[in-house]
C-alpha positions in Angstrom: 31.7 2.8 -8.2 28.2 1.3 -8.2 26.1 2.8 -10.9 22.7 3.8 -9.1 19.9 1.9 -10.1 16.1 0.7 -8.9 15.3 -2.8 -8.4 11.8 -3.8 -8.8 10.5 -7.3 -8.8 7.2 -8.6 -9.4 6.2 -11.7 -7.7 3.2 -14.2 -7.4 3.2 -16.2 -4.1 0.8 -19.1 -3.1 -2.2 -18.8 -1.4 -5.8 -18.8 -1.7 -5.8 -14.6 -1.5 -3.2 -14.7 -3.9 -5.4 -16.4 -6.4 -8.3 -14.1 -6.0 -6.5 -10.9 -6.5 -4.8 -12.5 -9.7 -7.7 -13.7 -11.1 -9.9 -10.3 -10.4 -6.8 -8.3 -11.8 -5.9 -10.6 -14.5 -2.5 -10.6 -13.3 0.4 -13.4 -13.4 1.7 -11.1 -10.4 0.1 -10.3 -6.8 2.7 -7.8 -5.4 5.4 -5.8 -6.7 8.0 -4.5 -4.4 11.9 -2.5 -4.4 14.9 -4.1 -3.4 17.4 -2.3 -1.5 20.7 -2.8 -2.1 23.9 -1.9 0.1 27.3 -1.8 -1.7 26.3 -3.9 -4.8 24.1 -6.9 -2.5 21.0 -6.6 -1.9 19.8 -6.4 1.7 15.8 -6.3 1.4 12.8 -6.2 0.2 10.8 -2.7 0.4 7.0 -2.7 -0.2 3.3 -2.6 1.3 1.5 -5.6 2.5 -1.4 -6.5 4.1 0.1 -7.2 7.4 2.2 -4.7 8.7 1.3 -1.8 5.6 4.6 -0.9 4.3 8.1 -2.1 5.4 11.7 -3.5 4.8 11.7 -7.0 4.6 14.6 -9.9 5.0 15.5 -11.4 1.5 14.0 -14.5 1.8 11.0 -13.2 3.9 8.9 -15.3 1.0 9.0 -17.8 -1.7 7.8 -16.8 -5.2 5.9 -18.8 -7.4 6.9 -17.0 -9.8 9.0 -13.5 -10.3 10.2 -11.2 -12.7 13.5 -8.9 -11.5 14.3 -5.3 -12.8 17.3 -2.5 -12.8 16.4 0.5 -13.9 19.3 2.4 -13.9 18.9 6.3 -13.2 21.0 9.2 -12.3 22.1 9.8 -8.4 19.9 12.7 -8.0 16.8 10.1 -9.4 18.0 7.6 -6.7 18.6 9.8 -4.0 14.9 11.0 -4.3 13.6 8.0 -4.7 15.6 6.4 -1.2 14.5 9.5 0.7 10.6 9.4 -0.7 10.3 5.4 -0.4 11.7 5.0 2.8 9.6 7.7 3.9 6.5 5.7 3.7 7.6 2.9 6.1 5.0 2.7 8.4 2.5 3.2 6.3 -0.7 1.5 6.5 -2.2 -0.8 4.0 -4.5 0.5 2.0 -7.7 -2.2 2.3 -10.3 0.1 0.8 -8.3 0.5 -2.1 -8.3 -3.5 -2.4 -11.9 -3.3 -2.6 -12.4 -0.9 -4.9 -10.7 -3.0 -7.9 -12.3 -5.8 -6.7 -15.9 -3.9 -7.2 -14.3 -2.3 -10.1 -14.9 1.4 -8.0 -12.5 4.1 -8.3 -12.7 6.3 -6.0 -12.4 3.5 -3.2 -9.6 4.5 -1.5 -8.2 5.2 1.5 -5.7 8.7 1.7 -2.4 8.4 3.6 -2.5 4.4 3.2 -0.6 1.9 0.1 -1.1 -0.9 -1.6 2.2 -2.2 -3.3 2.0 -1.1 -6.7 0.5 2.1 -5.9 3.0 2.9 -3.8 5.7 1.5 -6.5 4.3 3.6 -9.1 4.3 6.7 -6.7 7.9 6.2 -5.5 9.3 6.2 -9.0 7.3 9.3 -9.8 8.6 11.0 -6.7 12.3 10.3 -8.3 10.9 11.6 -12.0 10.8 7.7 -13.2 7.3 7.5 -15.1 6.7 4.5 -15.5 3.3 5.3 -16.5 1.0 7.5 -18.1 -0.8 7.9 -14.5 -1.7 11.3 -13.0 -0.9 11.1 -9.9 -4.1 11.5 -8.1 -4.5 7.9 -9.4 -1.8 5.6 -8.4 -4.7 3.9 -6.1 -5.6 2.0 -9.7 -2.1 0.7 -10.3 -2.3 -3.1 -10.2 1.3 -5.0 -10.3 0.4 -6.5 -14.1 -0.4 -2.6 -14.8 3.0 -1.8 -13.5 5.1 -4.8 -15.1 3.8 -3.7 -18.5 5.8 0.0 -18.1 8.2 -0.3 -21.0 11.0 0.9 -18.7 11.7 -3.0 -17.8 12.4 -4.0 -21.2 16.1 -4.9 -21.9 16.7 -4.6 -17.7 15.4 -7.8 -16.2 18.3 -9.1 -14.0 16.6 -12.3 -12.8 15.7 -14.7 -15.8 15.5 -18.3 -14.1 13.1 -20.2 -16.3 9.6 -20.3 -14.5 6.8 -21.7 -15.4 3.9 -19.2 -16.2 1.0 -19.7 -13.6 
């Protein structure tokens, strides 16, 4: 038996938009997203972009720059909740306001019942009782994916170390 656990990668892809949002977020990373797994292989990619809000990609819907993989292991019950609270959300729109609002360095710009990926990362893991940070959760809007990657839950569970360059 599969023990149950939460993938998580962080990832910076190219792009001109991809660069801005790095450099106004000081972030090696532009999106954070889950991977869903089905017996032991993983099957997707499950996060919010700007085109379509948030979905379940293919596997090799994009090519990374550069990434950083996760499994967080956690008890059925955690996993169960967070399946049933993540994949609730598909559909979801993108949360645009909220993009603008770190860029203008605003917090309250925000949109209710819309994502961006790393708020909706950090809320999904709550939803299961994973903190990954010290966030109330009337706040996940300011979760940024560098904000996210720096949760000390990650440490000693990276499962994809290829040697990449740093951008």
């Amino acid at each position: 038996m599969i023990e149950p656990r939460i993938i998580i990668r962080f990832i910076r892809t190219p792009g001109f938009v991809t660069s801005a949002i790095c450099w106004v977020t000081a972030s090696l990373f532009d999106h954070v997203e889950f991977g869903v797994e089905k017996d032991g292989k993983l099957v997707g990619w499950l996060g919010a972009h700007s085109s379509g809000g948030v979905q379940l990609r293919a596997v090799d819907y994009c090519k990374p720059t550069f990434e950083r993989r996760y499994a967080y292991p956690v008890a059925p019950h955690e996993y169960l909740r967070w399946k049933a609270h993540a994949f609730s959300k598909i559909g979801t729109p993108y949360n645009f306001l909220d993009i603008a609002g770190l860029l203008l360095r605003m917090r309250k710009m925000t949109t209710k019942h819309r994502l961006i990926c790393s708020q909706f990362c950090a809320w999904a893991l709550h939803q299961a009782g994973v903190e990954a940070l010290n966030v109330a959760p009337g706040y996940y809007h300011l979760v940024t994916p560098e904000t996210l990657h720096l949760s000390p839950l990650w440490i000693g569970n990276e499962i994809h170390a290829e040697a990449q360059r740093v951008p």
